[in-house]
N, CA, C and O atoms as a GROMACS GRO file, in nm:
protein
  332
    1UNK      N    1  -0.688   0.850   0.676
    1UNK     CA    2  -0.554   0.813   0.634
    1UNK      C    3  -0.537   0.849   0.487
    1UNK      O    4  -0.567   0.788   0.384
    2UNK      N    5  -0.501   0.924   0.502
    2UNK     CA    6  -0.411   0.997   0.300
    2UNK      C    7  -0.301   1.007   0.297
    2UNK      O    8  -0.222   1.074   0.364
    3UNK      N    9  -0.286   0.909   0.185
    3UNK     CA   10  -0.118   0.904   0.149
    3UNK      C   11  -0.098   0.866  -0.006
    3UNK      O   12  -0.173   0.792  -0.070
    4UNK      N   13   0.036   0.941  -0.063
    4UNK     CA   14   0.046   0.990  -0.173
    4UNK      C   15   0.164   0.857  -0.209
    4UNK      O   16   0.275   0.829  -0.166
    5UNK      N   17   0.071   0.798  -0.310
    5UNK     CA   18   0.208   0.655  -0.336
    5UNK      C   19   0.168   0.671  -0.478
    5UNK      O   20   0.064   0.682  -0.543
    6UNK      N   21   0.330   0.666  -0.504
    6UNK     CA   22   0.393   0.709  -0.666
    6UNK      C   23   0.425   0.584  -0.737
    6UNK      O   24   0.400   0.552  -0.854
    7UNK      N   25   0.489   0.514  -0.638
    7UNK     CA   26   0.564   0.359  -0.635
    7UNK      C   27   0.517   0.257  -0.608
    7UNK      O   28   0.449   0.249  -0.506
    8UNK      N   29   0.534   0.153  -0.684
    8UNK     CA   30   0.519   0.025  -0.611
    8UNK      C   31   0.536   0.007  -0.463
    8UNK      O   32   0.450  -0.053  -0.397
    9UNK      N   33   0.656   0.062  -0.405
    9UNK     CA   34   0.693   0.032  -0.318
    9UNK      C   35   0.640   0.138  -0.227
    9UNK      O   36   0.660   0.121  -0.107
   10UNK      N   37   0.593   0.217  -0.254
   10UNK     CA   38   0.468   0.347  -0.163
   10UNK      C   39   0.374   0.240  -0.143
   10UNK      O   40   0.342   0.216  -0.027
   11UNK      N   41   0.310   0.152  -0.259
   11UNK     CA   42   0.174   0.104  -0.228
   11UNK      C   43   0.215   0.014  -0.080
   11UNK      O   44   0.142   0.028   0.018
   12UNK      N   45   0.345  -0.084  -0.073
   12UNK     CA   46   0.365  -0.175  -0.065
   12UNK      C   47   0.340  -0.103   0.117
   12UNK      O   48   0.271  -0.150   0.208
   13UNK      N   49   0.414   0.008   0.116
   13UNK     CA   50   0.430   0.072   0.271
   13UNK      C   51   0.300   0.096   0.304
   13UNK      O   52   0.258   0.038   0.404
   14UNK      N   53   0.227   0.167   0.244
   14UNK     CA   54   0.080   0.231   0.271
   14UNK      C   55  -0.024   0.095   0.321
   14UNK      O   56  -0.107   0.100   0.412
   15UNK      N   57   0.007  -0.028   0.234
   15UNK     CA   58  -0.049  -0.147   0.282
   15UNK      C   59  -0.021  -0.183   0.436
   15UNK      O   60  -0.097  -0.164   0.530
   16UNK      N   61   0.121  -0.244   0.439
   16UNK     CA   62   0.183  -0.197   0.579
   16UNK      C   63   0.145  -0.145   0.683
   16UNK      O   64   0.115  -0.217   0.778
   17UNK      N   65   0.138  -0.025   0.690
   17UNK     CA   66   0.088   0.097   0.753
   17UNK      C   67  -0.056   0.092   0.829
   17UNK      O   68  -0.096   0.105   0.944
   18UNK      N   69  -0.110   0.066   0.702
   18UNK     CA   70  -0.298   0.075   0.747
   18UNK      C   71  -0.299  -0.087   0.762
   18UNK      O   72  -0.406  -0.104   0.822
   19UNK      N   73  -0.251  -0.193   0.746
   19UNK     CA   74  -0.254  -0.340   0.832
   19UNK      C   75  -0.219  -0.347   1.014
   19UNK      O   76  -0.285  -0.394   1.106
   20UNK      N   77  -0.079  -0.275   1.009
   20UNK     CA   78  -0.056  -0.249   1.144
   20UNK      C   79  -0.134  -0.203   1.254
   20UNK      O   80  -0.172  -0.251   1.361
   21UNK      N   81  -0.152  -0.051   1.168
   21UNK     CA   82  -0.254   0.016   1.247
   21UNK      C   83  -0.401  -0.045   1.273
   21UNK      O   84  -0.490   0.012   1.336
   22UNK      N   85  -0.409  -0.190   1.204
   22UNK     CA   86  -0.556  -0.299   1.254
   22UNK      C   87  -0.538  -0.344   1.323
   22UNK      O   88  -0.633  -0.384   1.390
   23UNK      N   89  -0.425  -0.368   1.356
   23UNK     CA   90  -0.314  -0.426   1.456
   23UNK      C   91  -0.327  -0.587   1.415
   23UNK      O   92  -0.320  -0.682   1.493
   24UNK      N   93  -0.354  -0.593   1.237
   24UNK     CA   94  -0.296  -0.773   1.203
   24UNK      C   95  -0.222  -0.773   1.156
   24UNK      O   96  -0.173  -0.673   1.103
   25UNK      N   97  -0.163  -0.925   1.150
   25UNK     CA   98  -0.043  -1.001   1.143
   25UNK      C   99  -0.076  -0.963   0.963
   25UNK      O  100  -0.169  -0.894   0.922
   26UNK      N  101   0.037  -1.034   0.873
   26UNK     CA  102   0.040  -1.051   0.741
   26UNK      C  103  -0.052  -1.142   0.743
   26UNK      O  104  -0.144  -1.113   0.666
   27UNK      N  105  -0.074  -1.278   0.819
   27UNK     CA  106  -0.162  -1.388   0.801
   27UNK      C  107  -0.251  -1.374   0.768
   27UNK      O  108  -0.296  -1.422   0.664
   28UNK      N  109  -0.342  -1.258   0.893
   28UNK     CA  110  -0.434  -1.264   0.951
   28UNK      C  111  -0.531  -1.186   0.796
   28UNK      O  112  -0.650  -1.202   0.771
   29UNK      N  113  -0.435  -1.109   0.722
   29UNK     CA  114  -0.475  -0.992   0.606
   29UNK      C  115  -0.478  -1.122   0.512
   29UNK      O  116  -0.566  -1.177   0.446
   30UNK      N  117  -0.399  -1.136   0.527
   30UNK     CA  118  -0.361  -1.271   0.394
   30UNK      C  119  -0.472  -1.343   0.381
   30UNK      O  120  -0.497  -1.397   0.273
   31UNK      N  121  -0.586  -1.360   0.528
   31UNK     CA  122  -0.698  -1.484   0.500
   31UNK      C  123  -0.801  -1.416   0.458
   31UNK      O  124  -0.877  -1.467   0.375
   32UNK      N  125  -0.822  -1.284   0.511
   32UNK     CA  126  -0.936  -1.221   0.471
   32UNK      C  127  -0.964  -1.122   0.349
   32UNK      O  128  -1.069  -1.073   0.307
   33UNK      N  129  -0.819  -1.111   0.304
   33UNK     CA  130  -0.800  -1.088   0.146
   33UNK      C  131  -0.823  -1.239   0.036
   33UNK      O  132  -0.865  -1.222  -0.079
   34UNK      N  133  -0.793  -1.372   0.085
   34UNK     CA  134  -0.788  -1.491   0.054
   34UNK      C  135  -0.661  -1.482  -0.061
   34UNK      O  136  -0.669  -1.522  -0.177
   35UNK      N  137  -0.557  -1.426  -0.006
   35UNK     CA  138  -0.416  -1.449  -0.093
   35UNK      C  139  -0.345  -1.536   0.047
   35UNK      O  140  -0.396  -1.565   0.155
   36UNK      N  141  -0.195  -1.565  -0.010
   36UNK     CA  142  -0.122  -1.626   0.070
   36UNK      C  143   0.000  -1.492   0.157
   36UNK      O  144   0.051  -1.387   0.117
   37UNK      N  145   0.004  -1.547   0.251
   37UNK     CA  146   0.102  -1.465   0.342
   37UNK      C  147   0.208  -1.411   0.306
   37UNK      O  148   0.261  -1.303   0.331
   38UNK      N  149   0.242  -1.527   0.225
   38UNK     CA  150   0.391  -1.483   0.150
   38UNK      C  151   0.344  -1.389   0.003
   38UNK      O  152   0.431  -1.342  -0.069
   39UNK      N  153   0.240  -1.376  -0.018
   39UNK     CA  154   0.183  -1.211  -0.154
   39UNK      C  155   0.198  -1.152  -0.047
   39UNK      O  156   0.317  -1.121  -0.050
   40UNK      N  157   0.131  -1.092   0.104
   40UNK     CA  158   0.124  -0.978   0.154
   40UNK      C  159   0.281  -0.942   0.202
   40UNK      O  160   0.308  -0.825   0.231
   41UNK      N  161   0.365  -1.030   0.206
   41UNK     CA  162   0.482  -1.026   0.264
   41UNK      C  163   0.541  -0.957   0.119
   41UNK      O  164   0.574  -0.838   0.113
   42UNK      N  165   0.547  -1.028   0.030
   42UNK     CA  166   0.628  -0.957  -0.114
   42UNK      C  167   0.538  -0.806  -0.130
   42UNK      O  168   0.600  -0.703  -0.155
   43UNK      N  169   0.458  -0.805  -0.121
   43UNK     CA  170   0.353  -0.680  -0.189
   43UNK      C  171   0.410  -0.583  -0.044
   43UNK      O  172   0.368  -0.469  -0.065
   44UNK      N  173   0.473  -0.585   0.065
   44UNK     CA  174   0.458  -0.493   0.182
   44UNK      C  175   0.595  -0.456   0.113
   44UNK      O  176   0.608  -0.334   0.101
   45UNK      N  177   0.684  -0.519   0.073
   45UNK     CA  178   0.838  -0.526   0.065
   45UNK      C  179   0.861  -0.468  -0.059
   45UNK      O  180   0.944  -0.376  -0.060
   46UNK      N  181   0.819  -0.492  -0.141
   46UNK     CA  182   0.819  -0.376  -0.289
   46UNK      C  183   0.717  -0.409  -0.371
   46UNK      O  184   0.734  -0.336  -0.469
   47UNK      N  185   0.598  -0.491  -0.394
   47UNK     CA  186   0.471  -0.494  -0.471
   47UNK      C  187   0.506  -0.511  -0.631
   47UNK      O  188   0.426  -0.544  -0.718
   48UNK      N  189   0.608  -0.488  -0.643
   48UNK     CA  190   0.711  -0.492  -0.777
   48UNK      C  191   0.637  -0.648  -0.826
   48UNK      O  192   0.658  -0.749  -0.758
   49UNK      N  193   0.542  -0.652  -0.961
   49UNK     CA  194   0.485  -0.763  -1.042
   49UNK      C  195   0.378  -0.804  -0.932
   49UNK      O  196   0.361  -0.924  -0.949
   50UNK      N  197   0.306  -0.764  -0.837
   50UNK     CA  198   0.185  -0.796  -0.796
   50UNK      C  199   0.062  -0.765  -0.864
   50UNK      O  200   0.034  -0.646  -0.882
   51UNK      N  201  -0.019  -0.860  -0.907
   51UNK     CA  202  -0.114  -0.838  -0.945
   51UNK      C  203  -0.242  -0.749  -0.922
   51UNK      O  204  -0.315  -0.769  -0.824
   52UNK      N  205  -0.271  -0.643  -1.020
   52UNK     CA  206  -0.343  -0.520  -0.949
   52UNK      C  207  -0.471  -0.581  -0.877
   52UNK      O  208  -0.503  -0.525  -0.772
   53UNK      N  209  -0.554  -0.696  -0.921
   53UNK     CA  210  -0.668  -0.790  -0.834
   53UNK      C  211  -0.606  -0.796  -0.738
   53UNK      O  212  -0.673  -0.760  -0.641
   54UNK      N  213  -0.452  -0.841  -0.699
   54UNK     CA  214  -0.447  -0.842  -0.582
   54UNK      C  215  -0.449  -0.752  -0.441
   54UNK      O  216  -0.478  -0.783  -0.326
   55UNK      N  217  -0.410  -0.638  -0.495
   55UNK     CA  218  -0.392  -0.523  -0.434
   55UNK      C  219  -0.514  -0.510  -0.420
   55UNK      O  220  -0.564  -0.568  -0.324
   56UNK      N  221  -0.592  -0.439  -0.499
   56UNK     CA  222  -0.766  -0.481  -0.480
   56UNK      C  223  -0.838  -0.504  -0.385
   56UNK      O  224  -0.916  -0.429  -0.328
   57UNK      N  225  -0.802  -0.658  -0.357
   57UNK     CA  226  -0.854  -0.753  -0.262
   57UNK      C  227  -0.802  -0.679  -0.120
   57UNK      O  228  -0.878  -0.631  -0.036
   58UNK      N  229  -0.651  -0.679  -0.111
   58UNK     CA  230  -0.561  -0.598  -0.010
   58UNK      C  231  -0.681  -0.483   0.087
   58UNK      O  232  -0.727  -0.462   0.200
   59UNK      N  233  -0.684  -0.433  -0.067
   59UNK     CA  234  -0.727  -0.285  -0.008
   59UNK      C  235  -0.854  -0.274   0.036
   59UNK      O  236  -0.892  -0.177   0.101
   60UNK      N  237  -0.961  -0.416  -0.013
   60UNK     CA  238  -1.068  -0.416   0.034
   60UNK      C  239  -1.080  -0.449   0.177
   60UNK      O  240  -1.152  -0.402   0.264
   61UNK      N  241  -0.976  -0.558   0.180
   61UNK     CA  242  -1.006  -0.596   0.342
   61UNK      C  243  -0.951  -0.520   0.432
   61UNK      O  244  -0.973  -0.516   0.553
   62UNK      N  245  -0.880  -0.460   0.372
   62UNK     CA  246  -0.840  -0.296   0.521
   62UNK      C  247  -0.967  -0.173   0.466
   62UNK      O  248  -0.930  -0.058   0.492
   63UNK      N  249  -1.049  -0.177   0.426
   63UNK     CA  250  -1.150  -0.109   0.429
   63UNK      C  251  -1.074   0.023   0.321
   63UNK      O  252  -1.168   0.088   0.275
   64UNK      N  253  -0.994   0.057   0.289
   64UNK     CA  254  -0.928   0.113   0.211
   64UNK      C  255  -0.955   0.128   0.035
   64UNK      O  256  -0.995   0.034  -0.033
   65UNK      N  257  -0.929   0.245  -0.010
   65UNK     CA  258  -0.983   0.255  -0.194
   65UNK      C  259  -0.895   0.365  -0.247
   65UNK      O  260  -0.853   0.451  -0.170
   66UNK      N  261  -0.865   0.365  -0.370
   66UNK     CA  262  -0.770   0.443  -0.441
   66UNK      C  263  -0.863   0.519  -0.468
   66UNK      O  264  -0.976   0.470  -0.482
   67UNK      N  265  -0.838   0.695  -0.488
   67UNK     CA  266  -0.871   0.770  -0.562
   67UNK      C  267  -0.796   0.810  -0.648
   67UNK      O  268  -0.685   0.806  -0.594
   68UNK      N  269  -0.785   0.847  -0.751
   68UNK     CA  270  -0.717   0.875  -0.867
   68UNK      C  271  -0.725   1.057  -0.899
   68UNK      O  272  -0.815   1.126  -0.948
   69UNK      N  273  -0.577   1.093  -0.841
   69UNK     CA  274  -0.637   1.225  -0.869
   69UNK      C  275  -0.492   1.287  -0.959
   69UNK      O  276  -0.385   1.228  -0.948
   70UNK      N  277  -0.507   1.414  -1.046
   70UNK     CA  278  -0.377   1.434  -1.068
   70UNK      C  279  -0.264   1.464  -0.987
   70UNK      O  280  -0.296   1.496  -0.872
   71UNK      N  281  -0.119   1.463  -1.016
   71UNK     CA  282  -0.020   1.480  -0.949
   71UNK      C  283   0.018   1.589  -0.908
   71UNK      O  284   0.016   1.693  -0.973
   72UNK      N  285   0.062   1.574  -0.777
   72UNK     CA  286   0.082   1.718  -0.729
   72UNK      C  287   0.210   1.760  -0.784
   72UNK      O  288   0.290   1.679  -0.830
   73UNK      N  289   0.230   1.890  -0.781
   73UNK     CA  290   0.367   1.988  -0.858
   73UNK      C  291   0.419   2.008  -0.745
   73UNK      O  292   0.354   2.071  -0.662
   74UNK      N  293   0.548   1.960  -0.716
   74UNK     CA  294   0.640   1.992  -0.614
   74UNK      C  295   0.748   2.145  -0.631
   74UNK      O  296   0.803   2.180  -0.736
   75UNK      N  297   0.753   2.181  -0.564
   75UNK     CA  298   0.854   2.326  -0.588
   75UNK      C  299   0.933   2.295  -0.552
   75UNK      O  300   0.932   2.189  -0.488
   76UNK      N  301   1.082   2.388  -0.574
   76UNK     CA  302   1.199   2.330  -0.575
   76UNK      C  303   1.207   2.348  -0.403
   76UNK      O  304   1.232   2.244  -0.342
   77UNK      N  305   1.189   2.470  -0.326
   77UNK     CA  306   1.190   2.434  -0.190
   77UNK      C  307   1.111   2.337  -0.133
   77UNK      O  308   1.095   2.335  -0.011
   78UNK      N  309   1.054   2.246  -0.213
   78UNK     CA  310   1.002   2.143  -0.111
   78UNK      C  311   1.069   2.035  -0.106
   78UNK      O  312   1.073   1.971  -0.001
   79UNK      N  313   1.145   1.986  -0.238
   79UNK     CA  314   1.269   1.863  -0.249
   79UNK      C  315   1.373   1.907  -0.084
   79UNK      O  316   1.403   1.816  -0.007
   80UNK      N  317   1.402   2.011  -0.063
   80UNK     CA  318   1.463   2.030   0.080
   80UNK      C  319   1.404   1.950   0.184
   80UNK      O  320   1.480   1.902   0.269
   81UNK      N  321   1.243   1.922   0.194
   81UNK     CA  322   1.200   1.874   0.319
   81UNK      C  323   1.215   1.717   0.283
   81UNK      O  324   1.190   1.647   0.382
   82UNK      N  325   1.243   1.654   0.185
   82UNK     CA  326   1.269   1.509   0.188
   82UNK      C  327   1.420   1.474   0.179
   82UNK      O  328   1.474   1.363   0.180
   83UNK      N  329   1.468   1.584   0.171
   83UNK     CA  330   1.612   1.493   0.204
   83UNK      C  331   1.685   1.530   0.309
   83UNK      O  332   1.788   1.468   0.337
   0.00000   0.00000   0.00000
């Protein structure tokens, strides 16, 4: 699973995404990250002022890790395929 999140709200989907596909609830992430339901619920929805420990934790318990790489250069024919 590789995915390119720019945004808060990329992280918030990408969390989402790879939770579903565990096939758990927010709860179920929420206990084994040891945050509350209602962080995974705000952090899925825009992550906007979540604490980066928390994400962290997130990303540990979906088995998941950031790599840090530089940004890709988009060409102008590629802005066509997102809108």
């Amino acid at each position: 699973m590789d995915q390119i999140a720019r945004t808060t709200q990329d992280i918030g989907h990408v969390l989402r995404q790879a939770r579903k596909a565990k096939g758990l609830t927010q709860s179920e992430l929420a206990h084994r990250a040891g945050v509350w339901q209602r962080t995974v619920s705000n952090i899925e929805t825009s992550a906007s002022g979540a604490k980066v420990d928390t994400i962290f934790d997130l990303l540990a318990a979906l088995d998941l890790e950031i790599h840090i790489v530089p940004r890709s250069k988009m060409k102008p024919d590629d802005l066509e395929d997102i809108f």
